[in-house]
N, C-alpha and C positions, 0 to 999 in steps of 0.2 A: 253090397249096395243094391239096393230095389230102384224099379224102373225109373223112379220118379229122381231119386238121388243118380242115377247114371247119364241122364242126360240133365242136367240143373245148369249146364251152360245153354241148353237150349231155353229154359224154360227162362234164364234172364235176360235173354235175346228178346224171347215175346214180350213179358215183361218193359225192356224197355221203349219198344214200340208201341206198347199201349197207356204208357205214361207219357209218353210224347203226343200221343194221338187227344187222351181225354185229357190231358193239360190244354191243348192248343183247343178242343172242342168245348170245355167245361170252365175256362180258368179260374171263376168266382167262386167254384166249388174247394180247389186248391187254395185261393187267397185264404179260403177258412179255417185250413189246416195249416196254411203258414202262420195265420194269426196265434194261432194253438202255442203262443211259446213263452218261454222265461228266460230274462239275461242270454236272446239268440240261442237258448236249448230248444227245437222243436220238440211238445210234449207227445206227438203223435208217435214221431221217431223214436223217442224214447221207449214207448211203451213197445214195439216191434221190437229194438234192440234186447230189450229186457228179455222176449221171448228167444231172442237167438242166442244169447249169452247163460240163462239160467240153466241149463241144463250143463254147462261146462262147469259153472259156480258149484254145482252139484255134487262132481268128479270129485274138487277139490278134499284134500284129507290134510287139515292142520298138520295132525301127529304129523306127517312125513315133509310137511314144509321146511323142519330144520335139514334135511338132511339135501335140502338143494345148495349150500354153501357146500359140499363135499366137490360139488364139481362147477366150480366158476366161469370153466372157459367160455361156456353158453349166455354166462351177464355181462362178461366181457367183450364178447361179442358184439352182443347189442349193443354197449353203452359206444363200443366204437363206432360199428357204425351211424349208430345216431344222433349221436355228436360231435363227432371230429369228422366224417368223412360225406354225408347226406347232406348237412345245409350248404356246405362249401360248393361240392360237387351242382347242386342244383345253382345255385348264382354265377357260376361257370356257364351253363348251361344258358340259364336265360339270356347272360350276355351276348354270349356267343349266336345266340341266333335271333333273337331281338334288335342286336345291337352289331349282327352284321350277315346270316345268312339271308332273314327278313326284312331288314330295314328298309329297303327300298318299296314294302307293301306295307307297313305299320308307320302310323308318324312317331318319331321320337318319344312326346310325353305319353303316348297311347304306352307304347314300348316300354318304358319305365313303367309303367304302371303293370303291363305283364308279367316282367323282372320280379317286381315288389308283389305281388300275388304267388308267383312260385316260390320266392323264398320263405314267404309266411306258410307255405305246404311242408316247406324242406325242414323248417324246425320247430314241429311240433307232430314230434313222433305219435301212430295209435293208441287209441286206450281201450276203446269201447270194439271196436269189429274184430281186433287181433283175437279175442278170445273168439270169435267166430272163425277163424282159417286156423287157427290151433285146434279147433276141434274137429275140423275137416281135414288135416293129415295126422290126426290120431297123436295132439299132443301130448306132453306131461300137464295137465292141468297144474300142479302146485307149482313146477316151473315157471309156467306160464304169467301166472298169476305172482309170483317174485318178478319177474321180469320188467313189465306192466306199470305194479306200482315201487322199483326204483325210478323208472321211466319217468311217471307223475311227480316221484318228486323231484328229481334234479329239472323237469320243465317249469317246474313252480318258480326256480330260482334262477334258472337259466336261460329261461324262452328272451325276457325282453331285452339281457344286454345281448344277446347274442343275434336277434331280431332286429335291434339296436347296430350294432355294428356291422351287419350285411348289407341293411338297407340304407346307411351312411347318414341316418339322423338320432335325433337322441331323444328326442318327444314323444316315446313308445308307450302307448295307453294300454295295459296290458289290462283284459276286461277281466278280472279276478272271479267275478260272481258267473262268468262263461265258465272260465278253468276249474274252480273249486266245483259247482253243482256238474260240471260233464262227470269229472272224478267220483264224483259222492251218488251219481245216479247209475252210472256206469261199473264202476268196480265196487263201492261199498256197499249199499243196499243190496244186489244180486247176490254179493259176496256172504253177507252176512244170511239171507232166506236161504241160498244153498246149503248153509253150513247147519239152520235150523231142521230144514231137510232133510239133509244126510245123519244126522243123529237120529233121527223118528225111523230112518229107514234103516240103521245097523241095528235097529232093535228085532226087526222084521227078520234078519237074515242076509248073509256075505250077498245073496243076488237079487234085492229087490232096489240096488242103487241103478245096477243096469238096466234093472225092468223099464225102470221111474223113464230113465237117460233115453233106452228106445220108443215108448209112448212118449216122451216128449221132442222127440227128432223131425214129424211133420210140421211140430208147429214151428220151430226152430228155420225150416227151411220157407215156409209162410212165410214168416216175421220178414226173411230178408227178403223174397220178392215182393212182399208190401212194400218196404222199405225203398225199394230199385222202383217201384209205381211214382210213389209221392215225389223222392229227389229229382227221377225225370220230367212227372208232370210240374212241380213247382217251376221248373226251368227252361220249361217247351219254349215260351215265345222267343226267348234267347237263343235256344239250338238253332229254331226256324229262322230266326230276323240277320242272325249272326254267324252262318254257317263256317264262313271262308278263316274269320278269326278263331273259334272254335279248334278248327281242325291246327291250325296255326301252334296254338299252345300246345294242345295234344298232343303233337310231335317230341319239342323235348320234355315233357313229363313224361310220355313212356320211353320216353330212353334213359330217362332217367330211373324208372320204376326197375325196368328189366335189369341197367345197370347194377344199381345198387344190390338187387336180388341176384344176381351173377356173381358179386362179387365173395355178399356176406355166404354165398351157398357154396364156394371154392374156399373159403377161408374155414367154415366148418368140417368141410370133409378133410380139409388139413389137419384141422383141430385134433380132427377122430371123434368128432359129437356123436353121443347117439343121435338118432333122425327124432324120435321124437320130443327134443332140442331144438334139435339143429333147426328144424321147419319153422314152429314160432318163432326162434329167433332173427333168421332171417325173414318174416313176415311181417315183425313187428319193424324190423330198419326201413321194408319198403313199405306199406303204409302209412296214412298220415293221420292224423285227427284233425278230421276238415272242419269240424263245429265250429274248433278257435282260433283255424286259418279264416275261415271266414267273417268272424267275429270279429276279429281284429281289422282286418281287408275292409270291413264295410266303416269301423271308428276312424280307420286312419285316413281311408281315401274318398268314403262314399258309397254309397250303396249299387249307383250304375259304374263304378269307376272301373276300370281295367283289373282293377288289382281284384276288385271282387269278384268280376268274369272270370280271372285265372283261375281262380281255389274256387268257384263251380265247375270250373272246366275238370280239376281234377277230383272233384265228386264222383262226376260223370268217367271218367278213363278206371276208376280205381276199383269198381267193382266186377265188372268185366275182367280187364287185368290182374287182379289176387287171384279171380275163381282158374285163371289158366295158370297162375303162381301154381297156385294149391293144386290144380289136377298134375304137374311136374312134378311137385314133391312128392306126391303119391306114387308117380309113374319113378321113381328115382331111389325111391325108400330102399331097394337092396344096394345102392353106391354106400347108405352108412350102415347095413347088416352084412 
């Protein structure tokens, strides 16, 4: 790793200080780039994400995609945990201290409306950044990429009764034109220019895929401190106006976060996963795709409501906390060699 990649915890730390700073110093210059958007996709975000995911789409090699059903334990994994064990665990969670560590500092409907923003975090596993922390503990890209879009599709079909049944009503507006273009800008497009790619570059020779992968590793690391700019400044006056509730949420989503990644990261070394498995897999159960947490948080409840404060709140925890995910699995890689 070169200077700049060895300290990249530092460099999101400044990062997030100066997105809070020239959010709160600039806002109207942010409202601009929030405007920048489709069906609640921000296009700005997009185009960063594009840069920190494309050089993974890269790795990627079809021929070898079939041969990831040879070793399932790694889809099994995941489909466990982020389905049967993360949305539960997280409405546990909010109850429990919403609805009785905090209650006596949150009013009740506030309260509900926290609950119903972390649940909308807890079931709608990553799509778009996982390939970004897969690529920072040296994942299998074709795994990765099985992984991902089973993920997209059982959420296609899964999210709203199961979003439906945690948050105990049945009038779940599920924003399809959020879900489908996140999916189709996020994994297909990338998916497919990488794959155009990587054919122009095996014509070149076995090392000019890795050439391409190192010249485009700066901007990869850009894209996501731009990224960490825009989400902190779009949200400054909130952090500033709102501090007390803020930190309030952020309590059980990283216990939640750590949880979950504790768990699936004991369950794989049971497995006997390889590590570069094992790390996206457990990567992908602890992050979330906040796009359609939010999406939805803003259809169901409102734009200032609770529920939408909560899924920014965990915008905000989730980047910081994967990059010290990811610096573990690095520091950890000989528990699965």
């Amino acid at each position: 790793m070169g200077f700049f990649e060895r300290y990249l915890s530092v460099w999101v730390a400044l990062c997030i200080a100066v997105g809070v700073g020239l959010g709160y110093a600039a806002p109207s210059a942010f409202e601009v780039v929030a405007n920048l958007e489709y069906a609640h996709v921000n296009l700005v975000v997009a185009v960063l994400i594009w840069l920190m995911i494309y050089p993974m789409m890269v790795q990627i090699d079809f021929s070898s995609i079939k041969d990831v059903g040879k070793k399932p334990k790694g889809l099994l994994l995941t489909l466990v945990v982020n389905w049967l064990i993360k949305p539960f665990t997280m409405a546990i969670l909010g109850w429990l201290f919403f609805k009785g560590i905090f209650a006596d500092w949150v009013d009740p409907q506030t309260a509900t409306e926290y609950i119903a923003g972390m649940i909308l975090l807890g079931v709608a596993p990553c799509t778009a950044m996982v390939f970004v922390w897969s690529h920072l503990t040296k994942g299998d890209a074709n795994y990765t990429l099985v992984q991902v879009s089973i993920n997209d599709l059982i959420m296609v079909f899964a999210f709203a009764p199961l979003t439906a049944l945690l948050l105990g009503v049945t009038n779940i507006t599920v924003p399809w034109d959020t879900l489908l273009i996140s999916v189709v800008l996020y994994v297909v497009l990338p998916l497919l220019a990488g794959n155009v790619t990587r054919k122009q570059l095996d014509k070149k020779g076995p090392d000019a895929v890795n050439a391409l992968v190192t010249k485009c590793k700066p901007l990869s690391v850009m894209g996501l401190l731009l990224t960490i700019v825009i989400l902190f400044g779009l949200q400054a006056n909130t952090i500033l106006s709102q501090p007390q509730d803020i930190v309030l949420i952020a309590i059980p989503l990283l216990i939640q976060t750590y949880g979950i990644f504790a768990i699936a990261y004991f369950a794989a070394k049971k497995l006997k996963l390889p590590h570069n498995v094992a790390a996206p897999a457990c990567m992908i159960g602890t992050s979330n795709f906040f796009e359609l947490a939010v999406a939805v948080a803003i259809s169901l409840f409102g734009l200032h409501s609770g529920a939408a404060l909560a899924t920014v709140v965990g915008v905000l925890v989730e980047v910081p906390v994967m990059l010290s995910l990811v610096w573990f699995a690095n520091q950890t890689r000989h528990w699965f060699e």
